[in-house]
DSSP file (Angstrom, degrees, kcal/mol; ACC not computed):
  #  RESIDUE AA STRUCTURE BP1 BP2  ACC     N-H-->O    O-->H-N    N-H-->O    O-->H-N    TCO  KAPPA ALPHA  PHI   PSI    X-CA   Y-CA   Z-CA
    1    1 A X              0   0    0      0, 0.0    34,-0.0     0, 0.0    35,-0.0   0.000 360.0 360.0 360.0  -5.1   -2.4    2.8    9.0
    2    2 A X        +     0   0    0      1,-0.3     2,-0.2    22,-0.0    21,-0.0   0.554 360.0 124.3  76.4  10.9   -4.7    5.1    7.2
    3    3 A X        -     0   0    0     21,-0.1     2,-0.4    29,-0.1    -1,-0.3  -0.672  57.0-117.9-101.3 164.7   -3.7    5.1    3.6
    4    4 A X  E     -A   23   0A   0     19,-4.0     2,-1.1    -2,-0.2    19,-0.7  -0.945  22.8-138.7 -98.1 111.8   -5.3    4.4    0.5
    5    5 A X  E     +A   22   0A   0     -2,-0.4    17,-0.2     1,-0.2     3,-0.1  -0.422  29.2 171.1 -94.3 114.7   -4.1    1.5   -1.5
    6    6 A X  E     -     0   0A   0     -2,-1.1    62,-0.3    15,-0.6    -1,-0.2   0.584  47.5 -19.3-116.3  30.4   -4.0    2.4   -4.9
    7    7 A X  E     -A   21   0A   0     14,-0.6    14,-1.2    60,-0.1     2,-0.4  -0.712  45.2-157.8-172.8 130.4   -2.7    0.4   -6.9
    8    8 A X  E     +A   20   0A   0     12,-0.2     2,-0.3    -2,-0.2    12,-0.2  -0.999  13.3 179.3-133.9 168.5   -0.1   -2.7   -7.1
    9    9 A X  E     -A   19   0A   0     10,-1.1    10,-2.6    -2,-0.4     2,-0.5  -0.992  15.4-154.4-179.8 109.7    1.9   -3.9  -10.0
   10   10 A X  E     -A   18   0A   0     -2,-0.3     2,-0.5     8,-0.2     8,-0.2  -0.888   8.7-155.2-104.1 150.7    4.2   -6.6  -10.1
   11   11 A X  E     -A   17   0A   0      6,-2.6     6,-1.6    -2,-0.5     2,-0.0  -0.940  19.9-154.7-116.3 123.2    6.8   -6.2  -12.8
   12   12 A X        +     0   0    0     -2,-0.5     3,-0.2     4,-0.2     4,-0.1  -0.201  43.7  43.7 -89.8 176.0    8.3   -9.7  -13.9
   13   13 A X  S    S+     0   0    0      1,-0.3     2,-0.8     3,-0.1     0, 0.0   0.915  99.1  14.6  56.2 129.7   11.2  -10.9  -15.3
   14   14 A X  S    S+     0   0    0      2,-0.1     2,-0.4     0, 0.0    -1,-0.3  -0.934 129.6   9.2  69.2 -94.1   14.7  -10.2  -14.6
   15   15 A X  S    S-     0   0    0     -2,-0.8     2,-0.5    -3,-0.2    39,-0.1  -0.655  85.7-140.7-101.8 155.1   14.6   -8.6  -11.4
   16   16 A X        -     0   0    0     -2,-0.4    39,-1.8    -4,-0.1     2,-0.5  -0.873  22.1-178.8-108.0  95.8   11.7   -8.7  -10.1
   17   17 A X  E     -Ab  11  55A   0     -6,-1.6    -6,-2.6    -2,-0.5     2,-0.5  -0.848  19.8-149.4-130.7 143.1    9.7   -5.8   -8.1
   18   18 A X  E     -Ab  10  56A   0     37,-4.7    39,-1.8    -2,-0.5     2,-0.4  -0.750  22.8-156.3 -79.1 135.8    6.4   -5.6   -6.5
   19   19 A X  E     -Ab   9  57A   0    -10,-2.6   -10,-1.1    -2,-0.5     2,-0.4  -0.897  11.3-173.1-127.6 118.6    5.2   -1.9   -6.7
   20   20 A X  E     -Ab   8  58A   0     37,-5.4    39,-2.6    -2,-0.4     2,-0.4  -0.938   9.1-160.1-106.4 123.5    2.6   -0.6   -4.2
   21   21 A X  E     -Ab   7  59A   0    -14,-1.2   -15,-0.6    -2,-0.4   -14,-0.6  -0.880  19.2-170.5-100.0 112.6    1.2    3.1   -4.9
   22   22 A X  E     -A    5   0A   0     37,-2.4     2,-0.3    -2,-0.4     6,-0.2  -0.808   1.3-166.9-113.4 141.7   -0.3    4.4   -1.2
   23   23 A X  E     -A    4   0A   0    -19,-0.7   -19,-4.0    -2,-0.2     2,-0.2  -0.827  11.9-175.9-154.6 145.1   -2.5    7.8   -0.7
   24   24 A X        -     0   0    0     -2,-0.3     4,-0.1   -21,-0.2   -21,-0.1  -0.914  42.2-110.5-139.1 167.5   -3.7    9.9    1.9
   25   25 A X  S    S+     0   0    0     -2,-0.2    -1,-0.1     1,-0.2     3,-0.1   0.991 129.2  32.2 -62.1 -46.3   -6.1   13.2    2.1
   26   26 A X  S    S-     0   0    0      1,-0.1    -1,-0.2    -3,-0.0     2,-0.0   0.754 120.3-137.0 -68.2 -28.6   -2.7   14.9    3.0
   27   27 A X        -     0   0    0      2,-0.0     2,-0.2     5,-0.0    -1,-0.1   0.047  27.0 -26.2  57.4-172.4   -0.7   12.8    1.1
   28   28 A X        -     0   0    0     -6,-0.2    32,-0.2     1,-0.1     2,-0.1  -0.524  37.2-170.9 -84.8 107.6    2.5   10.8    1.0
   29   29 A X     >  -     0   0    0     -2,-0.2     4,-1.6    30,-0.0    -1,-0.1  -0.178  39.2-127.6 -41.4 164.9    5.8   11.1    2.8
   30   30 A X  H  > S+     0   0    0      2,-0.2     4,-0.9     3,-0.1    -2,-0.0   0.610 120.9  60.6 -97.0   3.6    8.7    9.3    2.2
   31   31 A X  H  > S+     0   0    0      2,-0.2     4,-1.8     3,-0.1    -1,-0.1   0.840 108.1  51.1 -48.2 -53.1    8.3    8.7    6.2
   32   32 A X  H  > S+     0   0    0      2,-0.3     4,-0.9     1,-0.2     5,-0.2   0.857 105.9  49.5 -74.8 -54.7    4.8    7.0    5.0
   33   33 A X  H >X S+     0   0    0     -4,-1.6     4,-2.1     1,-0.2     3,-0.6   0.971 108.4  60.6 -64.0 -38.3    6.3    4.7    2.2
   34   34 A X  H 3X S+     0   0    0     -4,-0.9     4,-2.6     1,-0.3    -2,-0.3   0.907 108.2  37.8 -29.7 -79.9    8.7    3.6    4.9
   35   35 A X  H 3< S+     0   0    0     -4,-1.8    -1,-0.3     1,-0.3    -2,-0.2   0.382 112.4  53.2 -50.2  -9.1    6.3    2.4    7.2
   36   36 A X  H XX S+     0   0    0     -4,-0.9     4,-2.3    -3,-0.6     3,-1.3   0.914 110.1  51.3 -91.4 -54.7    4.3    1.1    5.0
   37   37 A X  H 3X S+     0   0    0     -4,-2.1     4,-3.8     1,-0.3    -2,-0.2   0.958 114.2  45.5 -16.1 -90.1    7.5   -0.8    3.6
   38   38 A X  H 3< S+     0   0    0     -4,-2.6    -1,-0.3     1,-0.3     4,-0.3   0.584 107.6  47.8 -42.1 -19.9    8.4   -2.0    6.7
   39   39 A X  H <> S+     0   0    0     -3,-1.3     4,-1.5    -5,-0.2     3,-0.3   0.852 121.0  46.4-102.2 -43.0    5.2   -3.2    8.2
   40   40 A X  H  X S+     0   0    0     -4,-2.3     4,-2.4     1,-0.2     5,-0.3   0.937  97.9  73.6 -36.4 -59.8    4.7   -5.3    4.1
   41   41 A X  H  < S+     0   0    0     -4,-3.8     4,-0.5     1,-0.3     3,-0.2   0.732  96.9  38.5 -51.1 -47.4    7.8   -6.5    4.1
   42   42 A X  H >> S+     0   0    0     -3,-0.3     4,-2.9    -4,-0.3     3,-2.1   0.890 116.4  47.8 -78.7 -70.7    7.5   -9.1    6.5
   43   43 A X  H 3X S+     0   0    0     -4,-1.5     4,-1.3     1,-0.2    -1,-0.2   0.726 106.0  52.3 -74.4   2.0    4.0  -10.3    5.7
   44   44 A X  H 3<>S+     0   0    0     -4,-2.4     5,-1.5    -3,-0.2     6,-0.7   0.482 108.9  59.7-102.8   3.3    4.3  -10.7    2.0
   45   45 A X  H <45S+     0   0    0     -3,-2.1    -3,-0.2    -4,-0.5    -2,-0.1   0.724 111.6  42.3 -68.9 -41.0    7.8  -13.0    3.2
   46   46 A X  H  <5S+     0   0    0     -4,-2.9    -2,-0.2     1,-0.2    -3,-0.1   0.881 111.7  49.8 -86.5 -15.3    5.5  -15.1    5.0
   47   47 A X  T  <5S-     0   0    0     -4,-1.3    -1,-0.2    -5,-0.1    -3,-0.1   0.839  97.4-132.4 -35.8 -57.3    2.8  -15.4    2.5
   48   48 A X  T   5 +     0   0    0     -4,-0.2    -3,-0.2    -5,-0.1    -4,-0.1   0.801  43.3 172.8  83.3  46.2    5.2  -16.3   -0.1
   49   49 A X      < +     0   0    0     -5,-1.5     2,-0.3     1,-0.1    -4,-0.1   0.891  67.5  17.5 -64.2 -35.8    3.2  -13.5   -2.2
   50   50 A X  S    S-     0   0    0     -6,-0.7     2,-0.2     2,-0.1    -1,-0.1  -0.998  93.7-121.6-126.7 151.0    5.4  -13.4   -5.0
   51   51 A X  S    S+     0   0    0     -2,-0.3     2,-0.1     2,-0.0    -2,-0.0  -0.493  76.1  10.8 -72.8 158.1    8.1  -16.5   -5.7
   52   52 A X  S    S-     0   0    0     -2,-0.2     2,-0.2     2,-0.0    -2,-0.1  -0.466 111.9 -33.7  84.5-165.8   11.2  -16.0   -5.9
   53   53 A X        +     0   0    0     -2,-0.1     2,-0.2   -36,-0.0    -2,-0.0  -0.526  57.7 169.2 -96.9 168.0   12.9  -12.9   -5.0
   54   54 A X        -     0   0    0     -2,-0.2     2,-0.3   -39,-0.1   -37,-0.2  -0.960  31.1-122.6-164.9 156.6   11.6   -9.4   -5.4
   55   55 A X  E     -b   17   0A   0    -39,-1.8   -37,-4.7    -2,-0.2     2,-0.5  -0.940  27.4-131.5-116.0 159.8   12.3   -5.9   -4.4
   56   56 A X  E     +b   18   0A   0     -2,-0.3     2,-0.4   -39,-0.2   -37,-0.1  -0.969  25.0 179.5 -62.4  83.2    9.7   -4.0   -2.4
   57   57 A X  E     -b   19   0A   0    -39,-1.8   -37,-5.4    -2,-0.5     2,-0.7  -0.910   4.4-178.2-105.7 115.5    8.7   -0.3   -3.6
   58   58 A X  E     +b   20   0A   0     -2,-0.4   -37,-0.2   -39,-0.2     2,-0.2  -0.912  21.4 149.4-116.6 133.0    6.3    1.5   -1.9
   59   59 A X  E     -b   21   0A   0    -39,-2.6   -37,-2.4    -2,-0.7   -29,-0.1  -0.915  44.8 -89.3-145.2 152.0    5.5    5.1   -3.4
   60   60 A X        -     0   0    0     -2,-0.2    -1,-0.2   -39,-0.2   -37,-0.1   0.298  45.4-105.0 -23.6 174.3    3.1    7.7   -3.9
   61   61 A X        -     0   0    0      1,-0.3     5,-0.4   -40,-0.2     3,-0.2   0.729  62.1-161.3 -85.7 -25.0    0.9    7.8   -6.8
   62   62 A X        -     0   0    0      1,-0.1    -1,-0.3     3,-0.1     3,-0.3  -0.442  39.5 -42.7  96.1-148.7    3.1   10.7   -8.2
   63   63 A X  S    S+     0   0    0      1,-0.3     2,-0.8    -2,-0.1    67,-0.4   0.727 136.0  45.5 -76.0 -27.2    2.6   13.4  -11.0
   64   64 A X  S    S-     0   0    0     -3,-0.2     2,-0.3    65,-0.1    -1,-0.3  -0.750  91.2-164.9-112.9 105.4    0.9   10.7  -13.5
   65   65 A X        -     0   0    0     -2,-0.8    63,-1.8    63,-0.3     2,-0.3  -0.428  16.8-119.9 -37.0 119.1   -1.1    9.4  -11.1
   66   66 A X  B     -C  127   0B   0     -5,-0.4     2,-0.8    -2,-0.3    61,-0.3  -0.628  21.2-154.6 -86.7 143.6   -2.8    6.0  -12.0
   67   67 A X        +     0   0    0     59,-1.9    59,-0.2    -2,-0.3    -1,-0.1  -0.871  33.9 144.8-115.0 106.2   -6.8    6.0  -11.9
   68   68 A X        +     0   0    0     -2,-0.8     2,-0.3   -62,-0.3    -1,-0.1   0.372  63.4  39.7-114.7  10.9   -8.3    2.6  -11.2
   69   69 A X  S  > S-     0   0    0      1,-0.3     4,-0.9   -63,-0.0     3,-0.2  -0.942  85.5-115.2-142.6 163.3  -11.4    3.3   -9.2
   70   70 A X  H >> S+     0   0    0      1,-0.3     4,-1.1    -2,-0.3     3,-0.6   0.987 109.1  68.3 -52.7 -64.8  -13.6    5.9   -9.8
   71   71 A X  H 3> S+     0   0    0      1,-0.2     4,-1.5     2,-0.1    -1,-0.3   0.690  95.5  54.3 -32.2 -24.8  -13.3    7.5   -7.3
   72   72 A X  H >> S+     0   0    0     -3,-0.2     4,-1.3     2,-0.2     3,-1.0   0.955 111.7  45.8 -73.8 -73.6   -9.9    8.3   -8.4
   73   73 A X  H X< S+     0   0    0     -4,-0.9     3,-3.6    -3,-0.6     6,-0.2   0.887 108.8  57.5 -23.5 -60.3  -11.4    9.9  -12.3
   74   74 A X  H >< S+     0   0    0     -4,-1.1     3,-2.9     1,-0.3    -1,-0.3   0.876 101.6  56.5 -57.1 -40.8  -14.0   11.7  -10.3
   75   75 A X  H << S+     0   0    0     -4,-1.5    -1,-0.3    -3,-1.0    -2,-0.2   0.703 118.8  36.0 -44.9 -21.6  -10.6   13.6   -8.0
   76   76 A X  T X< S+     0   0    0     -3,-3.6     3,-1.8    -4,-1.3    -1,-0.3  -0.021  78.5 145.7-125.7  42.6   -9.4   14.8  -11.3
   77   77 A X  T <  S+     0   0    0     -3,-2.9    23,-0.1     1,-0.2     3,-0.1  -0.697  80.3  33.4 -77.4 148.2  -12.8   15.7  -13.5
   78   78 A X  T 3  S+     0   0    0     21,-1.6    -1,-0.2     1,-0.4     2,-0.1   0.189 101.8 106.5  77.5   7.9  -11.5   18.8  -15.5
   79   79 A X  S <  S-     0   0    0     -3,-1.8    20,-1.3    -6,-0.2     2,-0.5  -0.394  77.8-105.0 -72.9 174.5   -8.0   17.4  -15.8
   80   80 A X  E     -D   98   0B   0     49,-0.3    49,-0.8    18,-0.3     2,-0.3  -0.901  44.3-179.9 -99.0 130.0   -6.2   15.8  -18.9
   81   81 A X  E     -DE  97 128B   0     16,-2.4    16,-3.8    -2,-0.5     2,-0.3  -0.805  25.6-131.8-117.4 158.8   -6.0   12.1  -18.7
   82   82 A X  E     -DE  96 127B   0     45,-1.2    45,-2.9    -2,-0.3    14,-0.2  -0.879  21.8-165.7-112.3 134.6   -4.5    9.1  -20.9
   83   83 A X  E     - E   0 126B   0     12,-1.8     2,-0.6    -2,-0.3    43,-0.3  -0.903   7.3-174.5-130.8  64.7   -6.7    6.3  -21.4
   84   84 A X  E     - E   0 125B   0     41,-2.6    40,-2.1    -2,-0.2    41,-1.2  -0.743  13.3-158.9 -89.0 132.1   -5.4    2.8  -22.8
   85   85 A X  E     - E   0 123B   0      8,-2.1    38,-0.3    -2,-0.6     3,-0.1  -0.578  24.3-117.8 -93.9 154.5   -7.9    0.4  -23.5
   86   86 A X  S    S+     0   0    0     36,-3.6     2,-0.5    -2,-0.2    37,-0.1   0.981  96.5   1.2 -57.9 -48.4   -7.7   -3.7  -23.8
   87   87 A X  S    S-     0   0    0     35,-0.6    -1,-0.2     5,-0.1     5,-0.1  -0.908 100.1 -56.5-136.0 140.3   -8.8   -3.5  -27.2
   88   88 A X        -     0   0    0     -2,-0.5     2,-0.5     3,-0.1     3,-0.3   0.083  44.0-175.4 -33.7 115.8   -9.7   -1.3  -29.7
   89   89 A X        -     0   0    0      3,-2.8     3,-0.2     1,-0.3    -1,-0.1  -0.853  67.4 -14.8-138.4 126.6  -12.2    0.8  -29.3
   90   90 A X  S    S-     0   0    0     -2,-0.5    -1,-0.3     1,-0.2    -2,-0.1   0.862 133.9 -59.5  71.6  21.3  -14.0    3.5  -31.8
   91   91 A X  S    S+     0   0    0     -3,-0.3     2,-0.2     1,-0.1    -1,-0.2   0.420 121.9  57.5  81.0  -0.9  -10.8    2.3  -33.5
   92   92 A X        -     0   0    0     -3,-0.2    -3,-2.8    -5,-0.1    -1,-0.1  -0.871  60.2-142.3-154.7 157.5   -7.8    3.1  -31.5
   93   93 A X  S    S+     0   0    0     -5,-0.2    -8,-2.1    -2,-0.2     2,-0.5   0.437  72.8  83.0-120.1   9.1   -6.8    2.3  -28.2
   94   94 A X        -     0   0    0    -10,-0.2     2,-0.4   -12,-0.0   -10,-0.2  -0.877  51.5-177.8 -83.5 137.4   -5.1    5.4  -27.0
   95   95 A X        +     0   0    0     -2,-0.5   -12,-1.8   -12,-0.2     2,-0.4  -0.967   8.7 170.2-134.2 129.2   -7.2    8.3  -25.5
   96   96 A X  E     +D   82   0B   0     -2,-0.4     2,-0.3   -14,-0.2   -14,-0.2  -0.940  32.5  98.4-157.9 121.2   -5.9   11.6  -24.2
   97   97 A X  E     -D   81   0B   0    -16,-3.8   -16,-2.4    -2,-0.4    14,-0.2  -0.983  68.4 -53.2-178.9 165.1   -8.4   14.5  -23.3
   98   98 A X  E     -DF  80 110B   0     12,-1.5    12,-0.9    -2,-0.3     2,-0.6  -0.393  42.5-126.8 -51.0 157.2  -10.2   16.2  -20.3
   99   99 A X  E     + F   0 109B   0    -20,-1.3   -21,-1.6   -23,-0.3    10,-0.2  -0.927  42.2 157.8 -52.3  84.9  -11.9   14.5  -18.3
  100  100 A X        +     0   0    0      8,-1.9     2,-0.3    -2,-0.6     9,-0.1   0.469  58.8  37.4-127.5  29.4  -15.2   16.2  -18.2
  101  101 A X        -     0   0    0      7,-0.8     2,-0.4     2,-0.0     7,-0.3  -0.981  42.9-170.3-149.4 136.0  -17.6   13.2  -16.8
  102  102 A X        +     0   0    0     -2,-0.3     2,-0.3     5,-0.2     5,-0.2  -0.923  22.3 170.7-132.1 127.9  -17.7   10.4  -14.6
  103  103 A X        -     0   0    0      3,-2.1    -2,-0.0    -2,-0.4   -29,-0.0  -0.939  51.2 -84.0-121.2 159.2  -20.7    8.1  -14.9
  104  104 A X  S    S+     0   0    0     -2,-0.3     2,-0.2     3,-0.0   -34,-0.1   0.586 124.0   8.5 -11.9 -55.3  -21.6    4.8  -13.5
  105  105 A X  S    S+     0   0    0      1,-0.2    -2,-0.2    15,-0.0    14,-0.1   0.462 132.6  41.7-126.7-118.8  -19.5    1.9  -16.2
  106  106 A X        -     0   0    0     -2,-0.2    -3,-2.1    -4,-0.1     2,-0.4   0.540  56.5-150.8 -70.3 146.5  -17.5    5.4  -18.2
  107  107 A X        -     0   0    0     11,-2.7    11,-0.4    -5,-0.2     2,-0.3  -0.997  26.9-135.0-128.8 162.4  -16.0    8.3  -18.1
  108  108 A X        -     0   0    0     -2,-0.4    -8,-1.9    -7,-0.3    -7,-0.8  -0.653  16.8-162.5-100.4 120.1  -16.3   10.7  -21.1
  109  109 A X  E     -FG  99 116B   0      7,-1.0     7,-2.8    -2,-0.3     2,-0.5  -0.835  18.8-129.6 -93.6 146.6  -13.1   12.5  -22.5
  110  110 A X  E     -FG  98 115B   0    -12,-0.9   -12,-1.5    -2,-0.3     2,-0.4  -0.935  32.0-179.3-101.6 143.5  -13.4   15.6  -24.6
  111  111 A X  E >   - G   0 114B   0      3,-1.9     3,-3.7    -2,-0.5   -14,-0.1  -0.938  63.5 -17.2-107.0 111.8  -11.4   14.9  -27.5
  112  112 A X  T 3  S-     0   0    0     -2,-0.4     3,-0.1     1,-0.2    -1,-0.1   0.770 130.1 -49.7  44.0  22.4  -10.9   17.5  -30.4
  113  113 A X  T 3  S+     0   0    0      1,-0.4    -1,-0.2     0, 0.0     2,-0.2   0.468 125.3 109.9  91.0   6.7  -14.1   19.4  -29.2
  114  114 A X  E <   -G  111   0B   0     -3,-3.7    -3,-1.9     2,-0.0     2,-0.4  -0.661  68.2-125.7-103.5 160.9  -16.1   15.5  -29.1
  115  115 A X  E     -G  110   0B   0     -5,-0.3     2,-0.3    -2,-0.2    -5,-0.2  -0.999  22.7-156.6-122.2 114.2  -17.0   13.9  -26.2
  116  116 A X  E     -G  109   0B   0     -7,-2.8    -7,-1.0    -2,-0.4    -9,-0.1  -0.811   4.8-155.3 -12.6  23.1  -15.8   10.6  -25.7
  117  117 A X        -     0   0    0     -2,-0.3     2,-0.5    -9,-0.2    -9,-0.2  -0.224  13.9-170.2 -52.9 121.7  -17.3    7.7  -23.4
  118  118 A X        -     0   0    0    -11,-0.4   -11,-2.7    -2,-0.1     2,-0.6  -0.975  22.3-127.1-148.6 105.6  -15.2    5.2  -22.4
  119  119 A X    >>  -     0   0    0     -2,-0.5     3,-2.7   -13,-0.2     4,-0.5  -0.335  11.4-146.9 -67.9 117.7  -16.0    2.1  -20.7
  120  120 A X  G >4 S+     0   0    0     -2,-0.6     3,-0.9     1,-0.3    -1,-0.2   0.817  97.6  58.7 -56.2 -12.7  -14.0    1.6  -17.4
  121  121 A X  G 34 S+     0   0    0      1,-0.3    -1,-0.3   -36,-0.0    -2,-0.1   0.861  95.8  54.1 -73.2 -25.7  -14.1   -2.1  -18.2
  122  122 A X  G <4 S+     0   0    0     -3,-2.7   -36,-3.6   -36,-0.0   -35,-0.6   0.327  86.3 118.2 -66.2 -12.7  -12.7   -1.8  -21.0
  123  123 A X  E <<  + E   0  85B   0     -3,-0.9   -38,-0.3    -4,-0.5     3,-0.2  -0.490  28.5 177.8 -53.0 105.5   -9.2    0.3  -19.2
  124  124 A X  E    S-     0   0B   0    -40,-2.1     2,-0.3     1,-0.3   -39,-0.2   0.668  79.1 -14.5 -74.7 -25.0   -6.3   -1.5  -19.6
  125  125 A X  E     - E   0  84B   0    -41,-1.2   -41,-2.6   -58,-0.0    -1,-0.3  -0.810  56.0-164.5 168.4 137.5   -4.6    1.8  -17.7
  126  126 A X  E     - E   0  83B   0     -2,-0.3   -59,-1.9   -43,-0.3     2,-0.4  -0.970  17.0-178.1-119.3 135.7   -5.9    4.9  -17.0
  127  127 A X  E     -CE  66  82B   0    -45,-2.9   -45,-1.2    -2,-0.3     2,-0.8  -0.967  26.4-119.8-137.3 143.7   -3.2    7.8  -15.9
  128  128 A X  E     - E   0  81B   0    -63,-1.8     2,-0.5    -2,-0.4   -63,-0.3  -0.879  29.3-132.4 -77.7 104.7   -3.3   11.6  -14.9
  129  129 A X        -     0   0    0     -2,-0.8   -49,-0.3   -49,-0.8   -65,-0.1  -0.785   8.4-134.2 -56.4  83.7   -1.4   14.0  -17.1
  130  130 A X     >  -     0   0    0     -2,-0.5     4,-1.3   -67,-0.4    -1,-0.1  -0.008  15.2-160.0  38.7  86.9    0.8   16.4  -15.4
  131  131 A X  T  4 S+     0   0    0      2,-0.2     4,-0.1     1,-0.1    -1,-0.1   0.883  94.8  51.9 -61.0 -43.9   -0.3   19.6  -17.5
  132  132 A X  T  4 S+     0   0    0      1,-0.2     3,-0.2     2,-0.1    -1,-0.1   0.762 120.3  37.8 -13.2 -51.1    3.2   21.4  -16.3
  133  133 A X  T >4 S+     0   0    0      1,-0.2     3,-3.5     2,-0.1    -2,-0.2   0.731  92.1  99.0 -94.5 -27.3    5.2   18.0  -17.7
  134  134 A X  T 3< S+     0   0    0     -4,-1.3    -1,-0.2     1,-0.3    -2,-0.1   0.438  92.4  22.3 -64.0   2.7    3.1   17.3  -20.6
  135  135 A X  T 3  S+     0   0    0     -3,-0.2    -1,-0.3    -4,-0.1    -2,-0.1  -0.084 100.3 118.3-128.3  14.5    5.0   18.7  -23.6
  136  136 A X    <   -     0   0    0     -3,-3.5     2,-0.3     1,-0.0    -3,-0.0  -0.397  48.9-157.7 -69.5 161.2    8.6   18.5  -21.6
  137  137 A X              0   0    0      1,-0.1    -2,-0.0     0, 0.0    -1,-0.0  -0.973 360.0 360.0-131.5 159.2   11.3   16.3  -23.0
  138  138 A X              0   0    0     -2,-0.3    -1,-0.1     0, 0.0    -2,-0.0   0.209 360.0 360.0-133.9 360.0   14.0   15.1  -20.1
């Protein structure tokens, strides 16, 4: 179909929903999630992909974009990202800074005028930060 899957994410308990995050160079309709929806729905019934019941959301990546392959970091070097890591690392596991690197196993936020390497193996979630949204409250 020509998208890029980037991400899925089941969230358990109580209701249950699979969530698939789709890209294109153009990007995403809601035409797009549709079809996409529709063409999923079917085989992940006959699969049995998740038990039990589920709902089906297929979306963009949105304004905080999630980064799980490089290639996704390297699309936003010189943005602000949030960084959580499995475990502590350097003593915290939150990170929020530019982006100003991408190398092979990290990429390096600057932080408070430091630079910042951060092993992608270590990512529990990585997100784009919506400079516009970041200091809003809703």
């Amino acid at each position: 179909m020509g998208f890029e899957l980037v991400m899925v994410h089941l969230i358990t308990g109580g209701d249950q929903r699979l969530q698939i995050f789709i890209d294109a160079v153009g990007g995403i309709t809601l035409s797009d999630c549709e079809a996409v929806s529709r063409r999923l729905s079917p085989l992940l019934d006959v699969e049995d992909a998740v038990p039990g019941e589920y709902s089906l959301e297929v979306s963009s990546p949105g304004i905080d974009r999630p980064l799980v392959k490089p290639q996704h970091f390297q699309k936003v070097l010189g943005e602000r990202v949030k960084i959580r890591m499995k475990a502590r690392y350097h003593g915290r596991r939150l990170f929020d800074g530019c982006l100003t690197e991408i190398r092979d196993d990290v990429a390096v936020l600057e932080i408070d005028g430091s630079d910042c390497a951060l092993p992608y193996a270590g990512m529990e979630r990585a997100n784009l930060v919506d400079a516009d949204l970041a200091g809003a409250s809703f």
